[in-house]
C-alpha positions as a Python dict, from the first residue, in 0.01 Angstrom:
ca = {
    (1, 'X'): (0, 0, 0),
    (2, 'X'): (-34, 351, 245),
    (3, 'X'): (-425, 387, 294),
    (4, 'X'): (-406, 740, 177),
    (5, 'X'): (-352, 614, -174),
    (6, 'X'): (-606, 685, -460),
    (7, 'X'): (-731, 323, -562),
    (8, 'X'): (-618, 436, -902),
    (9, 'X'): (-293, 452, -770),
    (10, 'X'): (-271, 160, -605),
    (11, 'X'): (-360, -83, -872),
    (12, 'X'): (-60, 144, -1040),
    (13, 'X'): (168, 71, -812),
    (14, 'X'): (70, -294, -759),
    (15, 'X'): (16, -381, -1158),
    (16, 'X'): (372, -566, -1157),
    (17, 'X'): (296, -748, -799),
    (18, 'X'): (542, -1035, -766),
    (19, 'X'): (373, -1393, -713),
    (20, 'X'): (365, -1323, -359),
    (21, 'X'): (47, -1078, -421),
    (22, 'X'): (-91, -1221, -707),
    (23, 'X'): (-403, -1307, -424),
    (24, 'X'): (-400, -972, -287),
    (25, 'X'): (-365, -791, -649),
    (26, 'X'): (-635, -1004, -807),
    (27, 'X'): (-890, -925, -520),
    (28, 'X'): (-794, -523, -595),
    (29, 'X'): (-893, -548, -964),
    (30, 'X'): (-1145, -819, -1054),
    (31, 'X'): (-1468, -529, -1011),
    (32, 'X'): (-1257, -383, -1269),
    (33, 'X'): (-1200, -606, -1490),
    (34, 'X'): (-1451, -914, -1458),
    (35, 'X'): (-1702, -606, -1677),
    (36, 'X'): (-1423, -634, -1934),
    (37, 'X'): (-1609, -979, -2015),
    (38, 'X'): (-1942, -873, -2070),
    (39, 'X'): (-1844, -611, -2374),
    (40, 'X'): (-1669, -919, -2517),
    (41, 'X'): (-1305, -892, -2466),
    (42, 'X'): (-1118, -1231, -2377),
    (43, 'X'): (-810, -1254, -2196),
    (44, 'X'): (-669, -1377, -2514),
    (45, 'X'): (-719, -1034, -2622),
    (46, 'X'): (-539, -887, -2327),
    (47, 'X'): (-259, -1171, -2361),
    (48, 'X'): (-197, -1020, -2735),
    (49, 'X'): (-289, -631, -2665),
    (50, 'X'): (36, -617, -2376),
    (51, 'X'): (236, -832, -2627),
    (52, 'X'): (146, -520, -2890),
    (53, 'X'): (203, -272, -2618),
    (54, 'X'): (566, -384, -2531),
    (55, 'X'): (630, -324, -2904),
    (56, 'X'): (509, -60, -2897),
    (57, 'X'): (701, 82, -2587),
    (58, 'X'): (1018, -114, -2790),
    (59, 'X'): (930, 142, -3080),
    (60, 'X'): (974, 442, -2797),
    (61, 'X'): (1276, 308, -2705),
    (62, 'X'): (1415, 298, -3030),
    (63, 'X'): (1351, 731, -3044),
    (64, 'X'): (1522, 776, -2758),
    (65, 'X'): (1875, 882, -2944),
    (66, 'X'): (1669, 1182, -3118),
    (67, 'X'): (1444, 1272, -2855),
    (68, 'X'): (1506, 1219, -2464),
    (69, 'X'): (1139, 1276, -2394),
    (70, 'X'): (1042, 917, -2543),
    (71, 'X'): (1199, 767, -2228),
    (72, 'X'): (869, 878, -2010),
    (73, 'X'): (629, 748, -2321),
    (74, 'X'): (855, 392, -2309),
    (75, 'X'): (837, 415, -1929),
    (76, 'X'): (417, 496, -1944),
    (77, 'X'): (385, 259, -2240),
    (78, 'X'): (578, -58, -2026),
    (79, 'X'): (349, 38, -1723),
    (80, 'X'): (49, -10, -1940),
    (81, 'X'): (166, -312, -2088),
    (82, 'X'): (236, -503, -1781),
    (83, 'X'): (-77, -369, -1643),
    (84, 'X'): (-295, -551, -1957),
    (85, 'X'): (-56, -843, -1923),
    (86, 'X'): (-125, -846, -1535),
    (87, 'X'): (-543, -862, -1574),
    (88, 'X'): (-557, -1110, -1839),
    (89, 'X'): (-529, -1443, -1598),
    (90, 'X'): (-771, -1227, -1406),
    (91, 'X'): (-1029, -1183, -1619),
    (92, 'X'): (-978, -1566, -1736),
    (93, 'X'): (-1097, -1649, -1336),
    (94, 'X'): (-1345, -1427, -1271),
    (95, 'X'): (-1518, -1497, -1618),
    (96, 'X'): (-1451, -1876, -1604),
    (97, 'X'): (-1226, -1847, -1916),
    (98, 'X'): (-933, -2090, -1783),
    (99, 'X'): (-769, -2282, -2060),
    (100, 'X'): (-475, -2451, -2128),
    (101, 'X'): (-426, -2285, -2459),
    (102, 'X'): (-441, -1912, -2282),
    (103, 'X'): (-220, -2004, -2032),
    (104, 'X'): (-8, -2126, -2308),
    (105, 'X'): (-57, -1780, -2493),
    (106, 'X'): (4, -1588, -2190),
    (107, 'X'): (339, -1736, -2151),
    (108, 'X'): (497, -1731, -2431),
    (109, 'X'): (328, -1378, -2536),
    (110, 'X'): (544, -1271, -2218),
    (111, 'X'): (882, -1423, -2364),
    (112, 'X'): (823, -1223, -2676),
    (113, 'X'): (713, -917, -2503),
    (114, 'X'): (1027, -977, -2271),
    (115, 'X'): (1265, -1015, -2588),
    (116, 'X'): (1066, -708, -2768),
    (117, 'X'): (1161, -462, -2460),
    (118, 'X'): (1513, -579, -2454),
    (119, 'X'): (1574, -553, -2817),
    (120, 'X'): (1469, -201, -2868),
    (121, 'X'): (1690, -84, -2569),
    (122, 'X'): (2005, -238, -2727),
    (123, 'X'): (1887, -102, -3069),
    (124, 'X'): (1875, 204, -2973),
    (125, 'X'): (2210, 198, -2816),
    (126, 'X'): (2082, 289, -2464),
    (127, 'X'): (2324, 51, -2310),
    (128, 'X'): (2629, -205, -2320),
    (129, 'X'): (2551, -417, -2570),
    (130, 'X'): (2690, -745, -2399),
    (131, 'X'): (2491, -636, -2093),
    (132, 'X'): (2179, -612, -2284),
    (133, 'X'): (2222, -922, -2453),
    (134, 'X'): (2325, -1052, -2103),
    (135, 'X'): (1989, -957, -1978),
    (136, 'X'): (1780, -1050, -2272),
    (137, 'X'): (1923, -1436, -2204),
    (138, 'X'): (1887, -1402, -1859),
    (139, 'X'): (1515, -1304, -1894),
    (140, 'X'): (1489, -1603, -2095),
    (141, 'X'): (1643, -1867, -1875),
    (142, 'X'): (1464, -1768, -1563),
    (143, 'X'): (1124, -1822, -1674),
    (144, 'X'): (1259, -2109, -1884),
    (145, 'X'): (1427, -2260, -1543),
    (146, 'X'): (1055, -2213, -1431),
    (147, 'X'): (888, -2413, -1646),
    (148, 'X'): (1128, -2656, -1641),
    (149, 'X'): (1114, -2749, -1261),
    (150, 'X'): (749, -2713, -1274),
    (151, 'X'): (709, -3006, -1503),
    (152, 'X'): (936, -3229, -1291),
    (153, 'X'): (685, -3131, -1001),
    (154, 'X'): (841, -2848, -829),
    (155, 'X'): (679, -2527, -751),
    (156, 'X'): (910, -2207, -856),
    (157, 'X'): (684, -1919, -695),
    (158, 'X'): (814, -1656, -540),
    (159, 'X'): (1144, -1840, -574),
    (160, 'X'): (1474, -1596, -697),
    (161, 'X'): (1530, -1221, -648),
    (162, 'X'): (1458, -1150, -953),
    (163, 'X'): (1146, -1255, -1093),
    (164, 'X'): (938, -1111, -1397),
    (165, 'X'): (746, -854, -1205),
    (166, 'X'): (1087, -732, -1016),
    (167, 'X'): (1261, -712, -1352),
    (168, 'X'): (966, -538, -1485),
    (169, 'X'): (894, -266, -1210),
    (170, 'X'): (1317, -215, -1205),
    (171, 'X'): (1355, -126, -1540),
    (172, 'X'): (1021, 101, -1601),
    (173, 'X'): (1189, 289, -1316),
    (174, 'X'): (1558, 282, -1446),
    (175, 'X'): (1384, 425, -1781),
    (176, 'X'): (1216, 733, -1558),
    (177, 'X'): (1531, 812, -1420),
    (178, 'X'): (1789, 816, -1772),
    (179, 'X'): (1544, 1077, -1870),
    (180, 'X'): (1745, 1302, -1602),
    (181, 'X'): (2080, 1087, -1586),
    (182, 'X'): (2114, 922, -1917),
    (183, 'X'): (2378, 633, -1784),
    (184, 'X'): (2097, 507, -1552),
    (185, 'X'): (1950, 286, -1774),
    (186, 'X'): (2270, 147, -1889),
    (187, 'X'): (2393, 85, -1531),
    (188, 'X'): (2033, -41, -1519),
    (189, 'X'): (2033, -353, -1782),
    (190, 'X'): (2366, -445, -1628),
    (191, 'X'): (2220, -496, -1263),
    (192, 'X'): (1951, -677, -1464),
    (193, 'X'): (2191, -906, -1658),
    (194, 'X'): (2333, -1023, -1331),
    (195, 'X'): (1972, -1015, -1062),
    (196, 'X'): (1872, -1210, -1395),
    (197, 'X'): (2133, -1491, -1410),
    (198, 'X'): (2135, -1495, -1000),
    (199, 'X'): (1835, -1629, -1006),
    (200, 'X'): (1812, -1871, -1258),
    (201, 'X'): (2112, -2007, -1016),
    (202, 'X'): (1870, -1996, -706),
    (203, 'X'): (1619, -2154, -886),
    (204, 'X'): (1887, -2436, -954),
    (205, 'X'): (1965, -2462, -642),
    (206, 'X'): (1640, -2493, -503),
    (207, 'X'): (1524, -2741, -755),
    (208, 'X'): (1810, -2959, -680),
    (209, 'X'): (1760, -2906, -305),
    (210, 'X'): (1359, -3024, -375),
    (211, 'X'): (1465, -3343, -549),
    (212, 'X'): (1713, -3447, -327),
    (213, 'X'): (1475, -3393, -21),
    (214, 'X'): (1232, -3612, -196),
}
């Protein structure tokens, strides 16, 4: 981030950090949101609050066809939501809050949220509909190629183009700019589709490559 940036702007601009920054990120916010704890709020709570959010954003999506101007609210609204899904595994560290049944929560509140997003754009007609369903299933498969490899032992971070936080920041801004050119958010979902399904194949190829090596 430029030092001339607010600090309220840079945790902004860094709320969808790939897994690259999660150290640096997570250094930015936790005087933030480690007081989050003491007025009783979990990360459970944040886990379900961005799962809510993207719905909610989903919703805006969905009001699109009568009113252009819900494109900025569904853009806002997904910014939000990835921020409160970005601080919950925060404020499970810096509270001591780490359990296998939030990190359990976490993920597969950010499938649903993932399949919530996607849904509302293709209900609302705002693109291909193959594409979208092309990037719903790719969404799908590359954290599912994750998970996968990481319970035969191989680490998946930072590994494909296209991980969540990519996808995530990509799209919010596709949705910014269809408020001006309408077809961006089409042309959008279709890069998405195929960033999507090109790295589910990297993360084939580098599993394979792992296992072979050892």
């Amino acid at each position: 981030m430029q030092d001339n940036l607010k600090p309220s702007t840079r945790a902004v601009l860094a709320v969808l950090v790939s897994s690259k920054l999660k150290k640096q990120f997570e250094a930015m916010v936790t005087g933030i949101v480690k007081p989050l704890g003491r007025l009783g709020i979990s990360p459970n709570h944040l886990t379900i609050l961005g799962m809510v959010l993207a719905g909610v954003t989903a919703y805006m999506y969905t009001k699109v066809p009568g009113n252009r101007d819900h494109l900025l609210y569904a853009a806002g609204m997904f910014i939000v939501s990835g921020f409160i899904d970005a601080i919950d595994g925060v404020l499970a560290r810096s509270t001591g809050k780490v359990t296998r049944f939030g990190g359990f929560l976490d993920s597969v509140a950010d499938r649903y949220s993932d399949a919530i997003v996607y849904s509302g754009i293709i209900a609302a007609g705002l693109c291909n509909l193959w594409a979208g369903l092309l990037a719903l299933f790719g969404s799908m498969l590359v954290s599912y190629a994750r998970a996968r490899a990481e319970m035969e032992g191989v680490n998946m971070a930072g590994i494909g183009l296209a991980e969540r936080a990519e996808r995530m920041i990509f799209l919010a801004l596709c949705t910014t700019i269809a408020y001006w050119y309408p077809q961006a958010l089409n042309y959008g979902i279709i890069i998405l589709a195929t960033l999507a399904h090109f790295t589910v194949l990297q993360r084939s190829l580098h599993f394979k490559k792992e296992i072979e090596r050892n």
